[in-house]
KEMI-196212 format. One line per 5 residues: number of its first residue (from 1); their letters; for each residue x, y, z of N, C-alpha, C, CB. Coordinates in steps of 0.001 Angstrom, whole numbers, plus 500000, padded with zeros to 6 digits. Glycine has a CB too. Layout:
// residues N
NUM> A> X/Y/Z/X/Y/Z/X/Y/Z/X/Y/Z; ...
END
This chain:
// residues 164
1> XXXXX> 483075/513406/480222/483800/514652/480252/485224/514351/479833/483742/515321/481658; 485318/515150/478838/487410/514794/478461/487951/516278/478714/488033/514216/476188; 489031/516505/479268/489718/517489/479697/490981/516627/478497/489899/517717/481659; 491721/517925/477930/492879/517737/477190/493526/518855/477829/492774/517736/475598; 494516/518537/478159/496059/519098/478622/497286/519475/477204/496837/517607/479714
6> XXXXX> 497250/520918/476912/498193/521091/475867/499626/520430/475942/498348/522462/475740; 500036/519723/475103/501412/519260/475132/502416/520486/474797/501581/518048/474074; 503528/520071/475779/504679/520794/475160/506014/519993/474549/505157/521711/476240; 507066/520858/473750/507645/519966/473047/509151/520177/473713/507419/520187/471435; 509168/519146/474740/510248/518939/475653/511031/517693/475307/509733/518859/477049
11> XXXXX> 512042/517147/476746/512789/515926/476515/511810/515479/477323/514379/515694/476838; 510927/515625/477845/509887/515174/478797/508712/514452/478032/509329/516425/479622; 507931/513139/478723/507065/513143/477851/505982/513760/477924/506845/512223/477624; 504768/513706/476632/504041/514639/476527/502412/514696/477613/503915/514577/475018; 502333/515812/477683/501503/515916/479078/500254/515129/478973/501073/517466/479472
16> XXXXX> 499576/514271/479828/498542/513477/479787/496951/514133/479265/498558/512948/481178; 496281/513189/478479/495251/513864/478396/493869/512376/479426/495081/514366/476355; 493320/513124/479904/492689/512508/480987/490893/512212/480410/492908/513663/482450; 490660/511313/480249/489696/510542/480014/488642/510480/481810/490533/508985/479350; 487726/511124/481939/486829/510409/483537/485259/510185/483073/486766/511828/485233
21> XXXXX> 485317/509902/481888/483857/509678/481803/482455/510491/482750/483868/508236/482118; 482099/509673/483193/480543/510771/483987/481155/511587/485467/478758/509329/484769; 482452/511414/486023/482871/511917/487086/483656/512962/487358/483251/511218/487517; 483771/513017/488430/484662/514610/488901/486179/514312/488857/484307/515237/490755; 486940/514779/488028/488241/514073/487893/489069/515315/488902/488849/513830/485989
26> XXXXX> 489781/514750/489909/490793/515609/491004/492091/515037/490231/490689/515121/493032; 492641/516709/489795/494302/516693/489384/495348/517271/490507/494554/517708/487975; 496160/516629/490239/497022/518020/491168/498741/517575/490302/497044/517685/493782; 499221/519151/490688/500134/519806/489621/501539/519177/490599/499910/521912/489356; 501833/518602/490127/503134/517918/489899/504000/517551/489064/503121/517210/490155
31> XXXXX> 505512/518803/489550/506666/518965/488537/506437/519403/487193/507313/517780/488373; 505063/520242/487242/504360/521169/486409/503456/520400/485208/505471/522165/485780; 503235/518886/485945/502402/518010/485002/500950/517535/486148/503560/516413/484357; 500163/517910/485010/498416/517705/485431/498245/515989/485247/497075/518744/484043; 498161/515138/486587/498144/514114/486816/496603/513440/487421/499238/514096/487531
36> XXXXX> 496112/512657/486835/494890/512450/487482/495214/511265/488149/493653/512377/486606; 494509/512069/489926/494911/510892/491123/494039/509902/491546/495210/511467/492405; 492563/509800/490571/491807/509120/491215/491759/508060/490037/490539/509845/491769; 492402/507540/489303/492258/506251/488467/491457/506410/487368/491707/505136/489201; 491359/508041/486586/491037/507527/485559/492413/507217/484542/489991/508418/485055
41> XXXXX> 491453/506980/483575/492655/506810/482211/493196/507447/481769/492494/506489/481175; 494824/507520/482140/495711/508185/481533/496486/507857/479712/496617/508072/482641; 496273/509067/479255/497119/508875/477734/498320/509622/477960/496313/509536/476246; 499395/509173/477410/500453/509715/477440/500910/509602/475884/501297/509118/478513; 500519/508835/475309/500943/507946/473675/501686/507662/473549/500988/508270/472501
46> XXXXX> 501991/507078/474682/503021/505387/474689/502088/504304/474455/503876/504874/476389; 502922/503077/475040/502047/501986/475138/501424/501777/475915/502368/501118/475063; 500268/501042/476943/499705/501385/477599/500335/500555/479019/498443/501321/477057; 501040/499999/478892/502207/499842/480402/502792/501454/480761/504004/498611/479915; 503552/502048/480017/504128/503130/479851/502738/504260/480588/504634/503247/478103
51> XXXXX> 501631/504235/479978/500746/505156/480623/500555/505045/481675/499740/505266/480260; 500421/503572/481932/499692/503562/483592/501029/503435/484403/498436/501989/484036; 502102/503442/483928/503629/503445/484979/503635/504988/485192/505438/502799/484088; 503335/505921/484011/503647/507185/484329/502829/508472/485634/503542/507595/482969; 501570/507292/485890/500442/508039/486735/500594/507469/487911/498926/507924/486271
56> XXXXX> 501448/506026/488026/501516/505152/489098/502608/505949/489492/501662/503558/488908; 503765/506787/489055/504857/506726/489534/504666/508190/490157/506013/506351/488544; 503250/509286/489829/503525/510410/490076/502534/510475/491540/503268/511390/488766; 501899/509225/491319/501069/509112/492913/502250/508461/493702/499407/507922/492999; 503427/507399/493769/504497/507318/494481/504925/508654/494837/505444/506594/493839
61> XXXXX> 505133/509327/493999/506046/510603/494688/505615/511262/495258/506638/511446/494101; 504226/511520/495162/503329/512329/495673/503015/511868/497325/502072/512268/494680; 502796/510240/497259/503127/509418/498665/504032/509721/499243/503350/508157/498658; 504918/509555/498545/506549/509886/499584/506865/510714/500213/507685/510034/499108; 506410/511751/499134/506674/512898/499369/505976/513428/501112/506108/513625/498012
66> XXXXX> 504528/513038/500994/503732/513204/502232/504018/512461/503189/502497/513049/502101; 504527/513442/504725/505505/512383/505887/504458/511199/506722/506340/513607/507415; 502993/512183/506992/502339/511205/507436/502065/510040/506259/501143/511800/508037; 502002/510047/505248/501509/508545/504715/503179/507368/505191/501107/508711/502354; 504145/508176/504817/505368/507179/505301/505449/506641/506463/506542/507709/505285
71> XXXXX> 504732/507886/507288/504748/507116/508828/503886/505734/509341/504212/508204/509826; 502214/505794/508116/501419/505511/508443/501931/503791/507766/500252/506497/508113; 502813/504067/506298/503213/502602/505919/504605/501978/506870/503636/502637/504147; 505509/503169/507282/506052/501950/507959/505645/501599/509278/507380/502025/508032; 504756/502373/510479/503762/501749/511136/503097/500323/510735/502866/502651/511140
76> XXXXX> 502641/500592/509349/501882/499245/509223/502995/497859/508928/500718/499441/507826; 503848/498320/508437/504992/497157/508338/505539/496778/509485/506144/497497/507542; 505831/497765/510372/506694/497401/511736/505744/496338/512822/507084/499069/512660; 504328/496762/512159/503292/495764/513282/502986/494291/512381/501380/496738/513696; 503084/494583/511120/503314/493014/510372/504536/492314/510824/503503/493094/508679
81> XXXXX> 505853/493210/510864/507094/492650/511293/506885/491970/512885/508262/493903/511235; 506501/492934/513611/505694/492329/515162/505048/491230/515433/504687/493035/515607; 504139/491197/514598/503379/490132/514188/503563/488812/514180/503157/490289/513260; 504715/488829/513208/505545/487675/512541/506416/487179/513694/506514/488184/511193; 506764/488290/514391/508100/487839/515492/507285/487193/516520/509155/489254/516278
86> XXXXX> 505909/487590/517580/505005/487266/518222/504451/485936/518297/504308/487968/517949; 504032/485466/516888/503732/484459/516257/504775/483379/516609/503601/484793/514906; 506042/484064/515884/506786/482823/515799/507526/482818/517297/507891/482807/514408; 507280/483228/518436/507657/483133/519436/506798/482335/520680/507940/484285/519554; 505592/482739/520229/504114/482102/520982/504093/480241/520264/502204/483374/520203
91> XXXXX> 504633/479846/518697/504327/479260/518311/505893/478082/519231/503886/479753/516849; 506550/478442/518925/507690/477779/519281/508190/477503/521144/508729/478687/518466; 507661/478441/521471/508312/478626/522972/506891/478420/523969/509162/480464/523210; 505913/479113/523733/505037/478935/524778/503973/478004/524068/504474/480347/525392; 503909/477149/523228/503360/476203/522960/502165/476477/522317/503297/475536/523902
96> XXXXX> 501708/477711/521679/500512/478418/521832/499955/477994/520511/500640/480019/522108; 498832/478200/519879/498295/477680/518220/497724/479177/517786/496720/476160/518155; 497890/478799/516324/497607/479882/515678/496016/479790/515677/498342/479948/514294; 495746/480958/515600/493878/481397/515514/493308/481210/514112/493494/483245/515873; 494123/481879/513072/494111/482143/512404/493897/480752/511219/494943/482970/512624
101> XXXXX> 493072/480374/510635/492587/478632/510613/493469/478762/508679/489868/478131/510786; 493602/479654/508200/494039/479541/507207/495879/479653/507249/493230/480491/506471; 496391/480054/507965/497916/479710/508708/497992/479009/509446/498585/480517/509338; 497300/478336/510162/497468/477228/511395/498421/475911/510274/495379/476517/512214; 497661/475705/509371/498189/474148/508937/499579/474702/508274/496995/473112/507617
106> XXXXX> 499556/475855/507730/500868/475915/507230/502170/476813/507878/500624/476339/505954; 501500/477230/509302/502941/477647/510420/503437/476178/511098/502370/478925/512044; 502518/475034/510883/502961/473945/511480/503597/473015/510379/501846/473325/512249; 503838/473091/509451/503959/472360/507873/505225/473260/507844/502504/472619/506389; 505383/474528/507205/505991/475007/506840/505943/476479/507435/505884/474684/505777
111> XXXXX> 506649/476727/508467/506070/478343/509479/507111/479278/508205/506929/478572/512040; 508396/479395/507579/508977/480121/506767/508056/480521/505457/510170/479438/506488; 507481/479958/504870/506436/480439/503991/505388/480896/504187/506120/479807/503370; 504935/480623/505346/503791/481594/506211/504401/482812/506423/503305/481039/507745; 505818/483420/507099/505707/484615/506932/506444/484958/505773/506019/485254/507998
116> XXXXX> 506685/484713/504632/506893/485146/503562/505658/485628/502862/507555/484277/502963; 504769/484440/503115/503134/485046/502823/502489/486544/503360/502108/483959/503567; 502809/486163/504676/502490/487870/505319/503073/488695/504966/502654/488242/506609; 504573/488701/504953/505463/490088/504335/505222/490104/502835/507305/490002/504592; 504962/489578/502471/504394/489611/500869/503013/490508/500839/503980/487866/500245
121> XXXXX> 502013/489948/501553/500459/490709/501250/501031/491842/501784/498831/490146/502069; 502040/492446/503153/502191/493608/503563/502035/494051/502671/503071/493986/504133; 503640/493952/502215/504237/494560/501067/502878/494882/499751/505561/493363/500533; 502304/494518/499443/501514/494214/498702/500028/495606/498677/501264/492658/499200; 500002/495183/500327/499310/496487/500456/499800/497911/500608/498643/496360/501394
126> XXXXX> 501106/497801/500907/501931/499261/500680/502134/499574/499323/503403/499295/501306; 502427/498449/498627/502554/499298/497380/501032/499783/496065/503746/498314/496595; 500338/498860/496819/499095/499278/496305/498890/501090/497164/497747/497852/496812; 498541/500923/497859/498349/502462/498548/499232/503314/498417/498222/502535/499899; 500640/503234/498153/501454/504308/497917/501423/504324/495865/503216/503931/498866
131> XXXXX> 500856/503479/495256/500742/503638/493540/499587/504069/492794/500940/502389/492891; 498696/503561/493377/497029/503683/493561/496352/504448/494095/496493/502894/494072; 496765/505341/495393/495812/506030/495953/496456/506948/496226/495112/505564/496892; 495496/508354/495999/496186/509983/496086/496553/509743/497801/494738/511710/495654; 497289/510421/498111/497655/511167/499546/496224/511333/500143/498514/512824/499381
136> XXXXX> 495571/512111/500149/494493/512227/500972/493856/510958/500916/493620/513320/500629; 493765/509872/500367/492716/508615/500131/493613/507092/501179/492612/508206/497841; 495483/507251/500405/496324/506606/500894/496546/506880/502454/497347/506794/500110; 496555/508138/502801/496313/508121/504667/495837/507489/505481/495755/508857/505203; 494142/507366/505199/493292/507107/505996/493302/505361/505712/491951/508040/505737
141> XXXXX> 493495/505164/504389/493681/503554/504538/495143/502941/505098/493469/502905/503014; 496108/503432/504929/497096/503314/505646/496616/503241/507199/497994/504381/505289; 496355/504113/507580/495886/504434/509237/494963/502969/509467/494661/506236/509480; 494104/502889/508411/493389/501581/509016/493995/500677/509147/492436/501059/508450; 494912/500261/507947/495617/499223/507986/497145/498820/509178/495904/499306/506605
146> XXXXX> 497110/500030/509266/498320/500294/510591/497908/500060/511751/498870/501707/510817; 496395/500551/512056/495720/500389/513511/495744/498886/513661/494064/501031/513662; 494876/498262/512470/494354/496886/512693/495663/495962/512348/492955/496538/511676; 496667/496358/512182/497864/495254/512280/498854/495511/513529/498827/495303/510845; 497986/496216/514678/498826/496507/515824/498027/495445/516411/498926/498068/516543
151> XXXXX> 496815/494992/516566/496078/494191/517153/496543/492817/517622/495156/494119/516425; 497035/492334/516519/497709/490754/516423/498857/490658/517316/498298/490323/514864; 499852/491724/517486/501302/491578/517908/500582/492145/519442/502785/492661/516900; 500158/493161/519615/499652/492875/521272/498813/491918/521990/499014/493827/521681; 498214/491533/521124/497172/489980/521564/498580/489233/522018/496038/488865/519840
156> XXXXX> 499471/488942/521055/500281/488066/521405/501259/488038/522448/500738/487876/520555; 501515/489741/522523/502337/489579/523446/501190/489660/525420/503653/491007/522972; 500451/489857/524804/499711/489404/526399/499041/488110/526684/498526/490346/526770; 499560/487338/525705/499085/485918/525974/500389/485483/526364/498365/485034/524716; 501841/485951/525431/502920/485394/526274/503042/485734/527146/503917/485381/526028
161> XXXX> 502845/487002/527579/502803/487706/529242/501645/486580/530098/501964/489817/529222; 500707/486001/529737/499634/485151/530497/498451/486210/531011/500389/484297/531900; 498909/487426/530462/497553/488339/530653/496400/487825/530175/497603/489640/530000; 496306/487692/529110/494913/487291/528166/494951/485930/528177/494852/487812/526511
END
């Protein structure tokens, strides 16, 4: 199925024409441009960095724009940030070892590049979900990813408490 979008002759560039092959392509109208949010192929007739920056940048705004997805990414950062602090507090002070068998050798080698590693994949997964995925799709994985990175920083802090 090809849907073509009439161009107009603005300082703007010209409106995308959307390629989805055998599927149901979901647009939505933003700043009066028909944007497809589920990854098909965008033409713009630039180069093809230029195309896929121009569809990446209208699902950012579209993220931003929506309060729960912001809440739901910096939730998920503030419990990576938790995380990191937990870790490096259990690791140093209460003598404790990491679980985690693929950071164990390198919070004890080198613990500063271990969480550069973590704030990196965060980061990594926020900006994938706020570039990549419409608002309705970016929520619910946000939410997962926010729930399951609260897990680590309360484990930890009830092992430093001697609860667990």
């Amino acid at each position: 199925m090809k849907t073509t979008v009439p161009t107009v002759t603005t300082s703007e560039p010209p409106a995308p024409v959307v390629e989805a092959g055998n599927r149901n392509v979901a647009e939505i109208e933003l700043t009066g441009r028909r944007v497809d949010l589920h990854g098909a192929a965008i033409r713009t007739g630039g180069p093809a960095a230029a195309r896929i920056t121009h569809a990446h940048a209208a699902l950012v705004r579209a993220n931003i724009a929506d309060r729960s997805v912001r809440l739901m990414a910096g939730t998920f950062l503030g419990a990576q940030l938790a995380d990191i602090a937990t870790t490096n507090i259990a690791l140093q002070r209460a003598g404790l070892v990491e679980n985690n068998p693929l950071f164990r050798t390198l919070f004890h080698v080198l613990p500063s590049y271990a969480n550069l590693i973590k704030l990196v994949a965060a980061m990594g997964v926020i900006v994938f979900a706020l570039s990549m995925l419409a608002p309705p799709r970016a929520r619910p994985a946000l939410i997962v990813a926010a729930t399951l990175s609260l897990v680590a920083p309360v484990l930890n802090s009830l092992r430093l408490l001697g609860i667990w």
